[in-house]
C-alpha positions in Angstrom: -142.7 -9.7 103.8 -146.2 -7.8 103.0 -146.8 -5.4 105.6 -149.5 -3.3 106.2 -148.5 0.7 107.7 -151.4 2.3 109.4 -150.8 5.9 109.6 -148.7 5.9 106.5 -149.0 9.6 105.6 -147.8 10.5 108.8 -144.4 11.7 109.7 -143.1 8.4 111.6 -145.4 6.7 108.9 -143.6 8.0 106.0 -140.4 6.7 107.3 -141.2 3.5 108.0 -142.6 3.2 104.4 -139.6 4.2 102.7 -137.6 2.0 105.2 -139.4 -1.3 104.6 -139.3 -0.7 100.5 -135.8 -0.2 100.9 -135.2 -3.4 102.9 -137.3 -5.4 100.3 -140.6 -5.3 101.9 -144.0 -5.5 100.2 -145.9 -2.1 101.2 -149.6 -1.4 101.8 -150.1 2.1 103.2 -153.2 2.9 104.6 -154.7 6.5 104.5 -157.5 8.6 104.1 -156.3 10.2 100.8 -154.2 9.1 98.4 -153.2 12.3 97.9 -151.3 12.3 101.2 -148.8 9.3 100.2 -145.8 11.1 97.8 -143.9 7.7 97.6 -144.0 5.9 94.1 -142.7 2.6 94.2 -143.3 -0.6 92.3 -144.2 -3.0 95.7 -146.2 -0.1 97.5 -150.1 -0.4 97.2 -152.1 2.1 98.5 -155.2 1.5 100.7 -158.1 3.8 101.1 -159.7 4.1 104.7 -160.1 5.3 108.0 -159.6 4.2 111.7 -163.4 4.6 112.4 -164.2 1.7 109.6 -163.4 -1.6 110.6 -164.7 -2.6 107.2 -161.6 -0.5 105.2 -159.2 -2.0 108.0 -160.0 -5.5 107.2 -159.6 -4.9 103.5 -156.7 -3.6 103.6 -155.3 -6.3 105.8 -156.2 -9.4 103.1 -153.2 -10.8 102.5 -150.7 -9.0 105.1 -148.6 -10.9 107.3 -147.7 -8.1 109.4 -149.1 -4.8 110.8 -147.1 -1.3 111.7 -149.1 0.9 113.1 -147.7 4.5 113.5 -151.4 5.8 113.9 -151.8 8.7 115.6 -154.2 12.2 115.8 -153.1 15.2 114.2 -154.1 17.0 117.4 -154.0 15.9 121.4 -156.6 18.0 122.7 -160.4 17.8 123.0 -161.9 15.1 124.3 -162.1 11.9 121.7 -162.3 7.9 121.6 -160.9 7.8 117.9 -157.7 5.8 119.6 -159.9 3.9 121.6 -162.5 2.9 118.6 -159.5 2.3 115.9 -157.9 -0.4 118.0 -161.0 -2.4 118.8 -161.2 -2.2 115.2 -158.0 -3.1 114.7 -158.2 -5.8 116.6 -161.2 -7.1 115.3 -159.6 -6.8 111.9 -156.8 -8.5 112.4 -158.7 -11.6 113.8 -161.2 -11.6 110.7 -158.4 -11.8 108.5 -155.5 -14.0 110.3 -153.1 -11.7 110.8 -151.0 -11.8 114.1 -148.3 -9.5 114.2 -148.3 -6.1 115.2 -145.4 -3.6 115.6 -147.5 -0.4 117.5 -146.9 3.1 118.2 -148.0 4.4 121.9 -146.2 6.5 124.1 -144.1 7.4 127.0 -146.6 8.3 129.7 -148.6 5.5 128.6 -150.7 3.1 130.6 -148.3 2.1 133.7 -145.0 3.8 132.1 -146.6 7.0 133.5 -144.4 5.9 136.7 -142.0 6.3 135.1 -142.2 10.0 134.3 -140.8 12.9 135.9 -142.5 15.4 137.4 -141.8 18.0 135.2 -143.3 15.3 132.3 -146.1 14.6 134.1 -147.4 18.3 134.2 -146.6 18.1 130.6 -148.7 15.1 130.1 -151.7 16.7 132.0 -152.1 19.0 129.6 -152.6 16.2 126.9 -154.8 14.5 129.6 -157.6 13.5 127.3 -155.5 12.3 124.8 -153.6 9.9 127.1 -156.8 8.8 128.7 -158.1 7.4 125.2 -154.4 6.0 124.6 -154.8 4.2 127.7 -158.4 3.0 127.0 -156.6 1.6 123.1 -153.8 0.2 124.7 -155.9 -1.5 127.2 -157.8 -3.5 124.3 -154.3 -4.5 122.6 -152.8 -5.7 126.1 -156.1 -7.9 126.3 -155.6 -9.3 123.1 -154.1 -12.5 122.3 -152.7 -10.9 119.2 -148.3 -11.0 119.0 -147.9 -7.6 119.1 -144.9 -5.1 120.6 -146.2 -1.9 122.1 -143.8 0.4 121.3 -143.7 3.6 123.5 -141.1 6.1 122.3 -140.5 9.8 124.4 -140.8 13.1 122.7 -140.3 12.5 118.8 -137.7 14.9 116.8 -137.1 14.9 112.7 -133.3 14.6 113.4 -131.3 11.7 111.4 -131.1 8.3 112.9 -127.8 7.9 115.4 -128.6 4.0 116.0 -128.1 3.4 119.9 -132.0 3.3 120.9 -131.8 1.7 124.1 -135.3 -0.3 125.2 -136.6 -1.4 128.7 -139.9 -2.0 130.7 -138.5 -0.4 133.6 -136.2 2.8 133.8 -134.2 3.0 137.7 -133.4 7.0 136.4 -135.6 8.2 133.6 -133.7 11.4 131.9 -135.1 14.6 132.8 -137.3 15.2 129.2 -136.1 12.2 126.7 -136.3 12.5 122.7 -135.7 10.4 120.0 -135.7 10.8 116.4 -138.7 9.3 114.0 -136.1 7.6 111.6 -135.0 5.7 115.1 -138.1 5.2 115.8 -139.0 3.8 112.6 -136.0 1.6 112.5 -137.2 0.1 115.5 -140.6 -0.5 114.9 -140.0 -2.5 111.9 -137.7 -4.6 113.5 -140.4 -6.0 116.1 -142.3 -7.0 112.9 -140.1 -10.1 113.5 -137.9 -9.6 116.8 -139.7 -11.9 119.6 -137.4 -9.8 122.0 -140.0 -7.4 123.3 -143.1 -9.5 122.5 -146.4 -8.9 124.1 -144.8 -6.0 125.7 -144.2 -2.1 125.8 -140.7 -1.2 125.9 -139.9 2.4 126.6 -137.4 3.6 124.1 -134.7 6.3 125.0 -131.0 6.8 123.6 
């Protein structure tokens, strides 16, 4: 499979690169700098770009028969559109070039899992208010889309190994009190919607 990873010098990014090169995929990951991708391996190509140019996007999706995003900003405050303008161009991306599938990264406190939250998460998410407003305003865009995408929303993200039981639903009765999950679980599970119709055209909430 030739997949495309958006956000590939990130730390969930990272992952999922080495991941999908050691089930046998074919790896483009996308990134500002090449600098930023350490990985050497004979089926990963490197695309130069950024989430503002929908012109780089569609490039580097000629070719691709799936997409992983694990795009995210390096920093949640301040007011900004960036998530907001890279999915439209995503979007418009994927539709110049054919390409359907899409595993994406969002989050717990997302769109309508933010009923989901505890109190105690929602004051947390307040703080990060501006962020979530422009994930909500990208995630709006992809739930409008007739693309076959799973929007994945994970908790609070940790560098721990991988312990395997990631549990996923659309509706938790008793959320836990502040949930984590590690990246390499993360990972594991994103690439698997790159061909599970399971969760398809929708955003399960991940916990353990």
């Amino acid at each position: 499979m030739k997949v495309l990873v958006i956000g590939a010098s990130g730390l969930t990014g990272r992952i999922a690169v080495r991941r999908l090169l050691d089930r046998g995929d074919d790896v483009t990951a996308f990134a500002r700098d090449r600098a930023t991708i350490a990985e050497v391996h004979e089926r990963l190509k490197v695309a130069i770009g950024e989430a503002r140019d929908g012109a780089s996007l569609e490039r580097a999706l000629s070719g691709q028969d799936a997409v992983l995003s694990a795009f995210g900003p390096r920093a949640v405050f301040g007011k900004t559109d960036l998530q907001e303008v890279f999915m439209r161009n995503l979007i418009g991306a994927m539709h110049e070039t054919g390409v359907v599938r899409l595993s994406n990264l969002s989050a717990w406190g997302a769109g309508d899992s933010d009923a989901v939250l505890t109190w105690f998460a929602r004051a947390v998410k307040r703080t990060a208010r501006d962020f979530f407003d422009d994930k909500d305003r990208g995630e709006a865009l992809l739930l409008a889309s007739d693309l076959d995408f799973v929007n994945v929303r994970p908790p609070r993200l940790t560098n721990g190994p991988a312990r395997g039981c990631v549990k996923a639903s659309t509706h938790l009765e008793n959320p836990p009190w502040l949930p984590f999950l590690s990246r390499e679980d993360l990972a594991a599970f994103m690439i698997e919607q790159l061909t599970d119709d399971t969760w398809l055209r929708q955003s399960p909430l991940l916990t353990t």
